[in-house]
C-alpha positions in Angstrom: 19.2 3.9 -87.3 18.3 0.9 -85.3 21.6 -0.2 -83.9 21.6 2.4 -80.9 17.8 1.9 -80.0 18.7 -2.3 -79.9 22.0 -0.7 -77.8 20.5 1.0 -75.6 17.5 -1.5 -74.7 20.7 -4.5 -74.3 22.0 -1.7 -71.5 19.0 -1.6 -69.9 18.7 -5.0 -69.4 22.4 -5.9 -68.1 22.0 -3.2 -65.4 18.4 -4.6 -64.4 20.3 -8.4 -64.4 23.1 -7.0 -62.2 21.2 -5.1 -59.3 19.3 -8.5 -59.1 22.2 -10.8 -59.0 23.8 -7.6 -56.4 21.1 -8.6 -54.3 20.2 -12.3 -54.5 17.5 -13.5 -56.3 14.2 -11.6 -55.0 16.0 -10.7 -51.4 16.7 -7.1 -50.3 19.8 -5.8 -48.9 19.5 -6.2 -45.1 18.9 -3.3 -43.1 20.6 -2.0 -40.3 19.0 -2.4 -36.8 19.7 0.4 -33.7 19.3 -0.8 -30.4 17.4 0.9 -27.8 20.0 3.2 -25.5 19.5 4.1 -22.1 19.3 8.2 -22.6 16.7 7.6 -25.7 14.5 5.2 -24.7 15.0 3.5 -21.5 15.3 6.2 -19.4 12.2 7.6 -20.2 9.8 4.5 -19.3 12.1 4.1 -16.0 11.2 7.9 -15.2 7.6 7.6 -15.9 7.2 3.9 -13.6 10.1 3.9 -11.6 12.1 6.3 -9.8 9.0 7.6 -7.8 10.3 4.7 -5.1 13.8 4.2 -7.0 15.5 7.4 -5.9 18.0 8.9 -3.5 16.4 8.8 -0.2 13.6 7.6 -1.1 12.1 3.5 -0.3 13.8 1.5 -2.9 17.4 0.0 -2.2 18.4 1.4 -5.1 18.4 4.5 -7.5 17.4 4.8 -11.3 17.6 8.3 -12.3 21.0 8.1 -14.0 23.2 5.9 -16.9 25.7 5.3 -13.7 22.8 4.0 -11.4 21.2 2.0 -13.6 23.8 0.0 -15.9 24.8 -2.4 -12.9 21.0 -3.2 -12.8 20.3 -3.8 -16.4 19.7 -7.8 -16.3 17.9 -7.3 -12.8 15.5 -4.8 -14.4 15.0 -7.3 -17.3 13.8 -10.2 -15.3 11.7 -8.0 -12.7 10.2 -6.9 -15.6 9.5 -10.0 -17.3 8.0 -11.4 -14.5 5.7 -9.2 -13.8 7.3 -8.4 -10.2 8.1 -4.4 -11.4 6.7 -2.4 -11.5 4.8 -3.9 -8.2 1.3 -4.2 -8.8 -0.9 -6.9 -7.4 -4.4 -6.4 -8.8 -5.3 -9.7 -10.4 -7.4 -8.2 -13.0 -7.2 -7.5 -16.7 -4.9 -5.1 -18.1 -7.3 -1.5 -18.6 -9.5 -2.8 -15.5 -8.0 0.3 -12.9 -7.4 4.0 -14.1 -4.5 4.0 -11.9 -3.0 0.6 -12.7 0.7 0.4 -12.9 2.0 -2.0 -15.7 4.9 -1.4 -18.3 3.1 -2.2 -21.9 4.8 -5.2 -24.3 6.2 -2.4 -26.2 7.8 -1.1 -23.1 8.9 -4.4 -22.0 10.5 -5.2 -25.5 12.3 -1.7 -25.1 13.8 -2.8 -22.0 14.9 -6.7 -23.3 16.3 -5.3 -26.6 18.3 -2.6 -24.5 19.6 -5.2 -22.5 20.5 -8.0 -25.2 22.5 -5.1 -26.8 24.8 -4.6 -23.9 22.8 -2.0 -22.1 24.0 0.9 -24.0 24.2 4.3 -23.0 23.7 6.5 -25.9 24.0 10.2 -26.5 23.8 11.7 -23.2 22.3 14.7 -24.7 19.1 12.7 -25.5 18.8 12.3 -21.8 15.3 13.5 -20.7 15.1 15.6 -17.5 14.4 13.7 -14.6 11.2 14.1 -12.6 11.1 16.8 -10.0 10.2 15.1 -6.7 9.5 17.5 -3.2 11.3 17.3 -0.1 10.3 13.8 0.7 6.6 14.0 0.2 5.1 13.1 -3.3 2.2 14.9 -3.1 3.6 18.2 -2.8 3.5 20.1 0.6 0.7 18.8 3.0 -2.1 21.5 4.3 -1.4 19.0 7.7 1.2 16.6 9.2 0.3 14.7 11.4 2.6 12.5 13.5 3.1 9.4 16.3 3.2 10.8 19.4 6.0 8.4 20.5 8.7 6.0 19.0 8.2 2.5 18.9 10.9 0.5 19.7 11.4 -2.4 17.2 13.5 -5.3 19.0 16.4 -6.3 17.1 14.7 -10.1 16.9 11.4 -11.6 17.2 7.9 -11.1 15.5 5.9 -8.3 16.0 1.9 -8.9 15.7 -0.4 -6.2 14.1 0.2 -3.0 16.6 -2.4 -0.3 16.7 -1.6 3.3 17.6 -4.2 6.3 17.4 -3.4 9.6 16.3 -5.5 12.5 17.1 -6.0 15.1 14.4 -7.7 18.0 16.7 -10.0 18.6 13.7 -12.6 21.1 15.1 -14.6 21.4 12.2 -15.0 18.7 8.9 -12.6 18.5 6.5 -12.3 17.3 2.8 -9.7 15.0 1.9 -7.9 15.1 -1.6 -4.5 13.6 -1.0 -2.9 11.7 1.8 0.4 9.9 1.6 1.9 7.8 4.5 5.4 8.0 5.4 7.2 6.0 8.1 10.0 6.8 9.8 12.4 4.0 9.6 11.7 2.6 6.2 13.8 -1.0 7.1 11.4 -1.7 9.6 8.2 -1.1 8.6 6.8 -3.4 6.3 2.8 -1.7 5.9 0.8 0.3 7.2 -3.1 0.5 7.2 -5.0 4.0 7.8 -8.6 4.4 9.6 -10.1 7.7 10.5 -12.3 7.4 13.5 -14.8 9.9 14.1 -18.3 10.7 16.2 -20.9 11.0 14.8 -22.5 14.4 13.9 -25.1 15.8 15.7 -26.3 14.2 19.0 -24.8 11.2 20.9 -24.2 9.7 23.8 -20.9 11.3 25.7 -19.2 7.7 25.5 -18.8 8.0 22.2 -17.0 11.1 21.8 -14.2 9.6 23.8 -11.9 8.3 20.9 -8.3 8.5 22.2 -7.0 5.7 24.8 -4.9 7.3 28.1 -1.7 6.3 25.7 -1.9 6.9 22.4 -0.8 3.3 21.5 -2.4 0.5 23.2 -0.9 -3.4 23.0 -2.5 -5.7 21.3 -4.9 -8.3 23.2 -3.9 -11.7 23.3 -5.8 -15.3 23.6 -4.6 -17.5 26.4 -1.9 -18.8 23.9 -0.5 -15.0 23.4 -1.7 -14.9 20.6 -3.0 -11.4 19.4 -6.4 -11.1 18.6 -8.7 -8.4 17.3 -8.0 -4.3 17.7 -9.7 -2.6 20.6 -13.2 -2.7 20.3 -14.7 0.3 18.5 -16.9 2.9 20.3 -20.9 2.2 19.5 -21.7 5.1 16.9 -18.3 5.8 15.9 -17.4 6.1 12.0 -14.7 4.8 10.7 -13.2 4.4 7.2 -10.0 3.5 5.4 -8.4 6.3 4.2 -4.7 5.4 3.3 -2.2 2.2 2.8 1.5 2.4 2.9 3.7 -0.8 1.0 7.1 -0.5 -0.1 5.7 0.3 -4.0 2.7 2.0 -3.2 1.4 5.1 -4.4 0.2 8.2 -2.3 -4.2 8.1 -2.5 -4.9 11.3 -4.7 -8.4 11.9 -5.8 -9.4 13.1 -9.1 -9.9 16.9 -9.2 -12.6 18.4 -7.9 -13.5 15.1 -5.8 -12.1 14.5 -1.8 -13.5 12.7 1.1 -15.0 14.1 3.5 -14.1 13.7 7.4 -16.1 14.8 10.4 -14.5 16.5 12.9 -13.2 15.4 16.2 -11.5 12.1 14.7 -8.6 10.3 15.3 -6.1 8.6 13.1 
């Protein structure tokens, strides 16, 4: 009666020796490891940081909303990325310091390296999220009011240009409160920034100099010293406001303010 119980225990024990010795002494079997793909987990981080400027028509040189677009880029992506120059942000401040900072996280940067190291692969095309629905142009959906140069500026084919200034007048006959503004050029190769001001009167009573805002031409050169060297903008009107109200960078995002909050602008100003 005890031979099978002493059996049964020797069994026991030769199949416990044998998955040990199957997998080394005290080592697990190694696991498999999937690489990141492009329609999986790639894509998304490039639609949520990216292809706001990286689009068809729009500022960057080059587009990122498909496999196709983005698979000659793969190692350029990798390096922009590691060096902090994409996605373009130039706040010198700790990482949580701005609501509307724009910085890929480590995990996000990892994504991107691992995808890379692995060949860049494409994956299962049906994992592929929907790309971003962008307007006709304008990222802020369509404006209440355009408002445009007057004239073309003719950019020489060589040379340096200093600051220009041109002034835009909005016809505004009664205030108005601002909650988005984007800035969009018209020749995207040659214009490097641009820097907003509204100019207004000020409300209520004031002397009839200062309501006169516009210049005979709605551009005016830049002064120079006697080196021709450009100095400082036309001289402001006494009692005029004036505030920044947009920027414009190859990178940079439309101003939107937060629901419910806008900025207010007197009427009668000029761009």
């Amino acid at each position: 009666m005890q031979k099978p119980i002493v059996a049964g225990a020797l069994a026991a024990a030769v199949l416990v020796v044998s998955a040990m010795t199957a997998g080394g002494a005290g080592q697990s079997p190694p696991q498999a490891t999937t690489a990141p793909t492009f329609s999986r987990d790639v894509a998304p981080i490039l639609y949520a940081n990216c292809v706001t400027c990286h689009r068809p028509g729009d500022i960057a040189p080059m587009s990122f909303v498909t496999y196709t677009d983005v698979r000659p880029w793969a190692r350029a992506i990798d390096k922009a990325v590691t060096d902090g120059i994409m996605p373009p942000w130039h706040a010198d401040a700790a990482t949580g310091t701005f609501e509307n900072e724009r910085r890929l996280t480590a995990a996000e940067k990892d994504t991107i390296r691992r995808w890379v190291a692995a060949g860049a692969p494409q994956g299962d095309p049906a994992a592929l999220p929907a790309a971003p629905a962008f307007g006709d142009g304008w990222r802020i959906g369509t404006p209440d009011a355009v408002l445009e140069m007057q004239e073309d500026y003719a950019v020489p084919a060589r040379g340096k240009i200093e600051y220009e200034f041109f002034y835009i007048p909005t016809n505004f006959s009664e205030a108005k409160w601002l909650q988005a503004i984007e800035v969009r050029p018209g020749n995207r190769a040659v214009v490097h920034h641009v820097l907003v001001f509204y100019r207004a009167p000020p409300e209520g009573p004031a002397p009839a100099a200062a309501i006169r805002l516009v210049p005979e031409h709605n551009r005016t050169p830049p002064r120079q010293d006697e080196r021709g060297i450009s100095t400082h903008p036309p001289r402001r009107t006494p009692g005029q406001q004036s505030r920044l109200l947009a920027t414009y960078a190859p990178g940079t995002d439309p101003q939107v303010f937060r629901p419910g909050t806008a900025v207010r602008l007197a009427p009668g100003g000029t761009l």
